[in-house]
N, C-alpha and C positions, 0 to 999 in steps of 0.2 A: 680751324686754325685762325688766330688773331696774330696779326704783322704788325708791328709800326715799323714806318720808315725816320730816320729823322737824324738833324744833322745841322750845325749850328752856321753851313755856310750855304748861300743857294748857289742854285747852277752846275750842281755836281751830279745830277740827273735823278735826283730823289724822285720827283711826280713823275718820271718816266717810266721809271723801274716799276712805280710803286705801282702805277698802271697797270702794265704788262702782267708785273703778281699775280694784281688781282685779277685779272684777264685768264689768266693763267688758271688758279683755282676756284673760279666760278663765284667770285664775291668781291662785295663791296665797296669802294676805294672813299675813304674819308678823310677830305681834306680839309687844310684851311688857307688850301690855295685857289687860284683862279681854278675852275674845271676847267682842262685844256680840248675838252670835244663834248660836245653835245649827242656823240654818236656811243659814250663810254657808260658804264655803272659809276659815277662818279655824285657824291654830296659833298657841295659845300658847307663847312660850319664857319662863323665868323672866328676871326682872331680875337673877340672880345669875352669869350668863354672861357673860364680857367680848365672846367672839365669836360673831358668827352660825355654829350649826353644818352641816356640811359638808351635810347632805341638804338644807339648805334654798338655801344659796350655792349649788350648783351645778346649780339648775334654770335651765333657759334663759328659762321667765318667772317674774316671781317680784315680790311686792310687799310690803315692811319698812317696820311701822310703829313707829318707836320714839321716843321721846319722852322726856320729862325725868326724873329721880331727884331728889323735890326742887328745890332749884337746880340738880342738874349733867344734864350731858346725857350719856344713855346708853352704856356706852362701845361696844356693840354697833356706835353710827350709825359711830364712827372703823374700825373692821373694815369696814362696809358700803361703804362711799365709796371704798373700794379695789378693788368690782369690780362696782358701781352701774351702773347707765348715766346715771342722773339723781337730782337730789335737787329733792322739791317741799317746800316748806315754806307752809303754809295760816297766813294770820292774820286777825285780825279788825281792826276800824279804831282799836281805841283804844290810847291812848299805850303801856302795857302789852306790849299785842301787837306793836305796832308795835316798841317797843323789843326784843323777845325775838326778832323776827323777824331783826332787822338785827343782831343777838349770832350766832344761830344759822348766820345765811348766810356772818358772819365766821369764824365757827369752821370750816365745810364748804371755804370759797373754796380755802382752800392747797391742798386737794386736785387740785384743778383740774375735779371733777367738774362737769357744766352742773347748774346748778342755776336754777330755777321756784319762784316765789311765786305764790299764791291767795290773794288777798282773797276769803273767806270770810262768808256770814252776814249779809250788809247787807241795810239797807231803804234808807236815806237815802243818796241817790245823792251830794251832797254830801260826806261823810264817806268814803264811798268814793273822792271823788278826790281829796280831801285826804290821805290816806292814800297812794292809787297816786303823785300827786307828792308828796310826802315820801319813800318809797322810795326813788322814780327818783333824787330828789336825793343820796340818802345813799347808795345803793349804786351810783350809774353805771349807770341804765338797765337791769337786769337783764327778764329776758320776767315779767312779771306778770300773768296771771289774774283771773277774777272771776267767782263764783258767790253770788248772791242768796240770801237768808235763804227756807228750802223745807219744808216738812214730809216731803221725799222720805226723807232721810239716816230718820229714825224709820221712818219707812212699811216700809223695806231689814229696818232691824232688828228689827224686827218679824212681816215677810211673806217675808223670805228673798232671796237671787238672783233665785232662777226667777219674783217677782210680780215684780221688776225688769227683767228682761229682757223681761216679757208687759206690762208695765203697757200699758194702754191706755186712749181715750175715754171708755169705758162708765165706767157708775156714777160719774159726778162725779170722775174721774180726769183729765180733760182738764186742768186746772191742771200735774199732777204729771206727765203725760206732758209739756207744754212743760219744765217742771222738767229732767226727764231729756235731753231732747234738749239743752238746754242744756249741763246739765253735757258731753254729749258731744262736746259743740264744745271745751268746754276741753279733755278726755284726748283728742281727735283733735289739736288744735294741740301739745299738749306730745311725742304719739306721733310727730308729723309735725316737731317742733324737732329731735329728738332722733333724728330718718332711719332712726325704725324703720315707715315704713311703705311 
Protein backbone atom coordinates (compact mmCIF):
# COMPACT_ATOMS: atom_id res chain seq x y z
CA UNK A 1 0.00 0.00 0.00
CA UNK A 2 1.20 3.56 -0.80
CA UNK A 3 -0.33 6.59 1.45
CA UNK A 4 0.24 10.17 1.02
CA UNK A 5 -0.65 12.27 3.69
CA UNK A 6 -1.03 15.86 2.68
CA UNK A 7 -2.73 19.04 3.33
CA UNK A 8 -2.16 22.65 2.64
CA UNK A 9 -2.40 23.76 6.40
CA UNK A 10 0.26 22.54 9.09
CA UNK A 11 -0.49 21.40 12.58
CA UNK A 12 -3.50 19.59 11.76
CA UNK A 13 -1.59 16.30 12.82
CA UNK A 14 -0.45 15.10 9.30
CA UNK A 15 3.24 13.69 10.51
CA UNK A 16 1.48 12.33 13.40
CA UNK A 17 -0.88 10.27 11.78
CA UNK A 18 1.31 9.77 8.98
CA UNK A 19 3.56 8.16 11.52
CA UNK A 20 1.56 5.95 13.39
CA UNK A 21 0.27 4.67 9.46
CA UNK A 22 3.21 3.74 8.80
CA UNK A 23 4.05 2.29 12.13
CA UNK A 24 1.04 0.56 11.76
CA UNK A 25 1.77 -1.27 8.37
CA UNK A 26 5.29 -1.97 8.62
CA UNK A 27 6.59 0.87 6.16
CA UNK A 28 8.25 3.58 5.41
CA UNK A 29 7.33 7.28 6.32
CA UNK A 30 8.54 9.86 3.70
CA UNK A 31 8.67 13.07 4.43
CA UNK A 32 9.69 16.57 3.77
CA UNK A 33 9.35 17.46 7.23
CA UNK A 34 11.63 17.51 10.26
CA UNK A 35 11.82 13.50 11.21
CA UNK A 36 10.16 14.01 14.56
CA UNK A 37 12.15 10.79 16.36
CA UNK A 38 15.18 9.18 15.55
CA UNK A 39 13.64 6.16 17.17
CA UNK A 40 10.99 5.92 13.79
CA UNK A 41 11.22 4.49 9.99
CA UNK A 42 11.31 7.92 8.97
CA UNK A 43 13.35 9.68 5.44
CA UNK A 44 13.80 13.03 5.01
CA UNK A 45 13.59 14.33 1.47
CA UNK A 46 14.27 18.09 1.03
CA UNK A 47 11.53 20.51 0.08
CA UNK A 48 13.65 21.46 -3.01
CA UNK A 49 12.58 18.25 -5.01
CA UNK A 50 9.65 18.71 -7.23
CA UNK A 51 9.41 14.67 -7.41
CA UNK A 52 9.33 11.91 -5.08
CA UNK A 53 12.51 10.05 -5.86
CA UNK A 54 12.67 6.71 -7.56
CA UNK A 55 13.92 4.39 -4.27
CA UNK A 56 11.20 5.71 -2.54
CA UNK A 57 8.04 5.48 -5.37
CA UNK A 58 8.68 2.29 -6.05
CA UNK A 59 8.50 0.46 -2.86
CA UNK A 60 5.36 -1.53 -2.60
CA UNK A 61 4.59 -0.11 0.82
CA UNK A 62 5.27 3.16 1.46
CA UNK A 63 3.78 6.25 3.34
CA UNK A 64 4.43 10.30 2.09
CA UNK A 65 3.95 12.83 4.17
CA UNK A 66 3.99 16.20 2.52
CA UNK A 67 2.50 19.15 3.38
CA UNK A 68 2.36 22.82 2.54
CA UNK A 69 5.44 25.53 1.47
CA UNK A 70 3.93 28.48 3.02
CA UNK A 71 0.71 28.86 1.23
CA UNK A 72 1.30 26.38 -1.71
CA UNK A 73 1.12 22.82 -1.50
CA UNK A 74 4.10 20.63 -2.10
CA UNK A 75 4.69 19.90 -5.60
CA UNK A 76 6.04 16.57 -4.59
CA UNK A 77 1.91 15.65 -3.25
CA UNK A 78 1.17 16.38 -7.65
CA UNK A 79 3.93 13.49 -8.58
CA UNK A 80 2.57 11.27 -5.66
CA UNK A 81 -1.07 11.10 -6.56
CA UNK A 82 0.06 9.52 -9.67
CA UNK A 83 0.86 6.34 -8.20
CA UNK A 84 -0.70 6.61 -4.53
CA UNK A 85 -3.31 4.29 -3.81
CA UNK A 86 -4.98 6.76 -1.33
CA UNK A 87 -4.81 10.24 -0.08
CA UNK A 88 -5.63 10.91 3.69
CA UNK A 89 -5.96 14.39 4.48
CA UNK A 90 -6.19 15.05 8.79
CA UNK A 91 -7.94 18.21 10.00
CA UNK A 92 -8.85 19.80 12.89
CA UNK A 93 -12.36 21.36 13.62
CA UNK A 94 -11.87 24.89 13.16
CA UNK A 95 -12.83 27.06 10.31
CA UNK A 96 -9.02 27.35 9.19
CA UNK A 97 -8.61 23.80 8.91
CA UNK A 98 -11.71 23.21 7.75
CA UNK A 99 -11.14 25.59 5.06
CA UNK A 100 -7.63 24.16 4.09
CA UNK A 101 -9.08 20.75 4.23
CA UNK A 102 -11.78 21.35 1.54
CA UNK A 103 -8.74 23.49 -0.80
CA UNK A 104 -6.62 20.46 -0.43
CA UNK A 105 -9.19 17.57 -1.41
CA UNK A 106 -10.11 20.17 -4.39
CA UNK A 107 -6.79 20.18 -5.49
CA UNK A 108 -6.07 16.15 -5.15
CA UNK A 109 -9.93 15.16 -6.66
CA UNK A 110 -8.88 15.57 -10.52
CA UNK A 111 -6.73 13.10 -9.83
CA UNK A 112 -9.14 10.63 -9.34
CA UNK A 113 -7.05 9.22 -6.53
CA UNK A 114 -9.74 7.98 -3.39
CA UNK A 115 -8.94 10.12 -0.99
CA UNK A 116 -9.89 9.95 3.19
CA UNK A 117 -10.28 12.88 5.66
CA UNK A 118 -9.50 12.51 9.61
CA UNK A 119 -10.97 14.75 11.85
CA UNK A 120 -8.17 14.98 14.14
CA UNK A 121 -7.45 16.21 17.87
CA UNK A 122 -10.94 16.80 19.20
CA UNK A 123 -12.39 16.95 22.76
CA UNK A 124 -15.87 18.40 22.21
CA UNK A 125 -17.81 15.98 20.38
CA UNK A 126 -20.04 18.73 19.26
CA UNK A 127 -17.46 20.49 17.03
CA UNK A 128 -16.56 17.42 15.69
CA UNK A 129 -19.84 16.96 14.07
CA UNK A 130 -20.19 20.28 13.04
CA UNK A 131 -17.22 19.90 11.39
CA UNK A 132 -17.81 16.01 9.96
CA UNK A 133 -21.42 17.67 8.47
CA UNK A 134 -19.96 20.70 7.16
CA UNK A 135 -17.51 18.44 5.08
CA UNK A 136 -20.07 16.06 4.06
CA UNK A 137 -21.97 19.09 2.80
CA UNK A 138 -19.16 20.73 0.80
CA UNK A 139 -17.55 17.90 -0.48
CA UNK A 140 -20.45 15.24 -1.28
CA UNK A 141 -19.94 12.76 1.42
CA UNK A 142 -16.43 11.69 1.12
CA UNK A 143 -15.38 8.55 4.00
CA UNK A 144 -14.35 10.75 6.98
CA UNK A 145 -12.55 9.55 10.03
CA UNK A 146 -12.19 10.52 13.50
CA UNK A 147 -9.36 10.37 16.12
CA UNK A 148 -9.73 12.12 19.63
CA UNK A 149 -7.36 14.48 21.08
CA UNK A 150 -4.32 11.55 22.63
CA UNK A 151 -1.09 12.06 24.21
CA UNK A 152 -0.23 8.82 22.03
CA UNK A 153 1.18 10.79 18.70
CA UNK A 154 3.99 12.39 21.64
CA UNK A 155 4.41 9.21 23.54
CA UNK A 156 5.44 7.63 19.47
CA UNK A 157 7.72 10.44 19.29
CA UNK A 158 9.37 10.16 21.93
CA UNK A 159 9.58 6.18 22.88
CA UNK A 160 9.81 5.10 19.22
CA UNK A 161 7.79 2.28 17.05
CA UNK A 162 8.69 -0.61 19.04
CA UNK A 163 6.90 1.07 22.61
CA UNK A 164 4.02 1.53 20.00
CA UNK A 165 3.61 -1.72 18.86
CA UNK A 166 4.27 -3.19 22.78
CA UNK A 167 2.38 -0.46 24.42
CA UNK A 168 0.40 -2.16 26.87
CA UNK A 169 -1.96 -1.90 30.38
CA UNK A 170 0.88 -1.88 32.82
CA UNK A 171 2.02 1.37 34.19
CA UNK A 172 -0.95 3.70 33.60
CA UNK A 173 -0.88 2.95 29.95
CA UNK A 174 -4.36 1.60 29.83
CA UNK A 175 -5.68 5.09 28.51
CA UNK A 176 -3.14 5.06 25.50
CA UNK A 177 -3.48 1.47 24.85
CA UNK A 178 -7.47 2.25 24.05
CA UNK A 179 -5.89 5.28 22.27
CA UNK A 180 -3.94 3.02 20.00
CA UNK A 181 -6.59 0.52 19.34
CA UNK A 182 -8.62 3.16 18.31
CA UNK A 183 -6.60 4.82 15.96
CA UNK A 184 -6.42 1.15 14.55
CA UNK A 185 -9.75 1.01 13.79
CA UNK A 186 -9.38 3.94 11.63
CA UNK A 187 -6.01 2.64 9.47
CA UNK A 188 -7.88 -0.86 9.37
CA UNK A 189 -11.24 1.07 7.74
CA UNK A 190 -9.12 3.23 5.43
CA UNK A 191 -6.76 -0.29 4.66
CA UNK A 192 -10.11 -2.14 4.11
CA UNK A 193 -11.64 1.15 1.71
CA UNK A 194 -8.97 0.95 -0.24
CA UNK A 195 -9.04 -3.38 -0.67
CA UNK A 196 -5.76 -3.72 0.51
CA UNK A 197 -6.61 -6.20 2.87
Amino acid sequence: MKALFASLKGGTGKSSISTNFSTYINAPCVTNDIVISDKSNAYQIPHSLKRVPFEYRHLKHVVFDFGAMSTNIDPKVSHAVTFCDVCIIPTLTDARSLKATIETYKLIEPSGIPIVIIINNFTKQKKHDDAYKYLNEKLNNPPIYSIRTTTLFERVATHGEQWYQEVHNDMGEYQLNKSRLAHELVYDAIIADGGFL
